[in-house]
Every structure is written in C-alpha cells, then in structure tokens.
N, C-alpha and C positions, 0 to 999 in steps of 0.2 A: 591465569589459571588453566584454560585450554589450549591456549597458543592461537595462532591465526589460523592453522589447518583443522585444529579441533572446532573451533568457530564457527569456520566454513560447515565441516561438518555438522555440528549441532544446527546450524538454522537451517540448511540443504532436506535435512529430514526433518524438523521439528514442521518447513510447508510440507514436505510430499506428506505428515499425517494430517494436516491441515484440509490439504487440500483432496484428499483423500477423502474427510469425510463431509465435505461439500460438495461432492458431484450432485451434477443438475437432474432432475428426474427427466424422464423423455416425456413427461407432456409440458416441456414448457416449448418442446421444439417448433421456430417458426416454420410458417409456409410462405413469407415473403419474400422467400431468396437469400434471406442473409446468414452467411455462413459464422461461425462461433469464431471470435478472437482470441487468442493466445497470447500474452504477453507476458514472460518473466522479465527480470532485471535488480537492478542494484538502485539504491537510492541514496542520497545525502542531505539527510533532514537539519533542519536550524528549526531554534526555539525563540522566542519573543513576547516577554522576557526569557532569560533560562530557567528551566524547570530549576525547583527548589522543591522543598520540604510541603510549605504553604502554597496551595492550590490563591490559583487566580487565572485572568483571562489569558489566553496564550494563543501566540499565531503561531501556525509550523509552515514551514515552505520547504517543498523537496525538489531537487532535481535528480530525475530517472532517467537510465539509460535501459532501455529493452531489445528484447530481440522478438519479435513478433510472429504467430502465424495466423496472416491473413484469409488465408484461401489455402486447401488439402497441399500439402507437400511444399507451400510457400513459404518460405521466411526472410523476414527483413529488419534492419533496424529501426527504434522507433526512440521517442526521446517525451520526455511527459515533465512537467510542470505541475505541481499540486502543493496548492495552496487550503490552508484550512485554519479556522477559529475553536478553540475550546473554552467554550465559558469559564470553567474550572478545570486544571489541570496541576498537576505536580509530579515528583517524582515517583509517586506512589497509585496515582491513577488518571486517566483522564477521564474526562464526562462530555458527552454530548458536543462533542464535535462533528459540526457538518465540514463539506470543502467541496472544490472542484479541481479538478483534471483534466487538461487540456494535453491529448495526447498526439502526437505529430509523426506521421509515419512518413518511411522515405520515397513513396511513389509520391507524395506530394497531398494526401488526404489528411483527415485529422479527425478524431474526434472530441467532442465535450460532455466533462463527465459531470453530474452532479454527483455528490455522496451524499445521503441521509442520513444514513443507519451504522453503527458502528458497535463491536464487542470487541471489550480490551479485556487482556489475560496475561499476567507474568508468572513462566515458568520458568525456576532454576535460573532468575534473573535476566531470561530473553523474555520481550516484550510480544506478543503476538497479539496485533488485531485485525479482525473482519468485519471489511467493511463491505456496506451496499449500497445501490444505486442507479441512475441510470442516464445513459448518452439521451443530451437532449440537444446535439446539433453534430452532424459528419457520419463518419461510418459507423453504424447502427445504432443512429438514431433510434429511439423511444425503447430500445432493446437493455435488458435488466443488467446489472455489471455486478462481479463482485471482487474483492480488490482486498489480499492477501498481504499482511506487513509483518514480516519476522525481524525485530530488531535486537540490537546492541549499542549500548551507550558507548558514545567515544570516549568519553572520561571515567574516572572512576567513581563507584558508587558514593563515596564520601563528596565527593564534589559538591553533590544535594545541600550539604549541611554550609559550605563556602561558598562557593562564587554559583553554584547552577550549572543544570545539565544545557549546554549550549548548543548541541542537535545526537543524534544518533546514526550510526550504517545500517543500511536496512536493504533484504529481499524484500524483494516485491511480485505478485504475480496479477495480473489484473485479466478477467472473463470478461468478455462481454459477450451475452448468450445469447444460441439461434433464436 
C-alpha cells in the first residue's frame, strides 16, 4: 500500500510525533554526571508463538542495531537484545508485557534495561508502543529509560487468521535520562 519509502516515511514521522510529545521535563535532570543517551535504530522482532487472532502467552525477542549518543557530539554504534513476555497477546493487542534490554555499545560498556510499563496503540495499522523503565546494571544505572517502538508486520494482515504474525520491522528509539 505505501511502498518501502512511504514506510520509511510513515514510521520516521509517526516517532518524531512520538517522541515529540515525551520530552523529559528539566527537573528530572541529574546531578550525578550522567549525561542523557540517545539511541535510534532498527529492530527485527519474532513471536513465540505467532501472534494470531486469540490472545495467549507470547515471547518477543528483538535484535537492535543503534547508533547512539553517548556524550555531546559523540556517536557510536550500539547493538541491543530485548527479550520480553506478554501474558496475553494477539494480533490485536498486547497486555502487560514486561522485558529486558541488554544494550552493548562499542567502547565496550553496556547497559541493562528492565522495562515495566508499557502503552500500545495502532494507528492506520502501525503498531506504536511506549515503553518504561529503568537501567539496573552499566551505564546509567538507576537512571529512568523510555524506549519508543514504531512497528510494521512483516506479513500480511490476513496472516492473523492462518499461520500467525511471526515477528514485525520496527524503529526503535531508546532514552535513557540524565
């Protein structure tokens, strides 16, 4: 229906209003040195089982490639793993999935994400959810994360009713704040 450039496009804008309207207030800004991370990227999510019609338990595993900014003017690439459980899931919504993120930058640091909190929304048949949470081992530690997923099914929507959505392409943008 859109092509691969219109795609691009529709999810490229569908974060920047995204993320737009999650900017951090200035007092959450730390005083312990740690500067705010930056990460966009692309993801390649699997389902387990494939999403269908009928909600049930479901594991997602993505692998992420980012490009990060660590420190003012710095950027690097980084590479993320996130794994997560959804009690209930289908092709029509998910529910209360937590996960984690183990995100590996290329100076050799890393951090680990937990996610808690999560709001799922499909618009015009992209998937957008926001999720929250927070580094609890690497670089910034105990520091809030919030972690941006604009997706698109690989297969077609019909798929739900046959064999199951078997993972999704997804932007990704992941904060983790001063």
């Amino acid at each position: 229906m859109f092509g691969r450039r219109g795609t691009a496009v529709t999810l490229g804008a569908l974060a920047l209003v995204v993320s737009s309207l999650m900017a951090a207030p200035a007092s959450q800004a730390g005083t312990d040195g740690h500067e705010a991370v930056i990460c966009t990227g692309n993801a390649s999510s699997r389902y387990d089982p494939p999403l269908s019609l009928q909600p049930r338990r479901t594991h997602n595993h993505a692998d992420v490639r980012y490009t990060c900014t660590t420190t003012p003017g710095h950027t690097a690439p980084a590479t993320g793993s996130f794994d997560a459980v959804a009690p209930t899931a289908s092709c029509l919504s998910v529910s209360g999935a937590r996960g984690t993120e183990t995100v590996r930058y290329a100076d050799g640091n890393r951090s680990l994400i937990v996610i808690d909190g999560a709001t799922t929304a499909r618009v015009a048949g992209v998937l957008v959810v926001l999720q929250s949470g927070r580094v609890v081992e690497g670089r910034g530690e105990g520091h809030f994360v919030r972690r941006t997923v604009t997706a698109l099914p690989r297969q077609l929507p019909t798929d739900c009713l046959t064999s199951g959505l078997r993972g999704t392409e997804s932007a990704v943008q992941l904060e983790i704040l001063p």
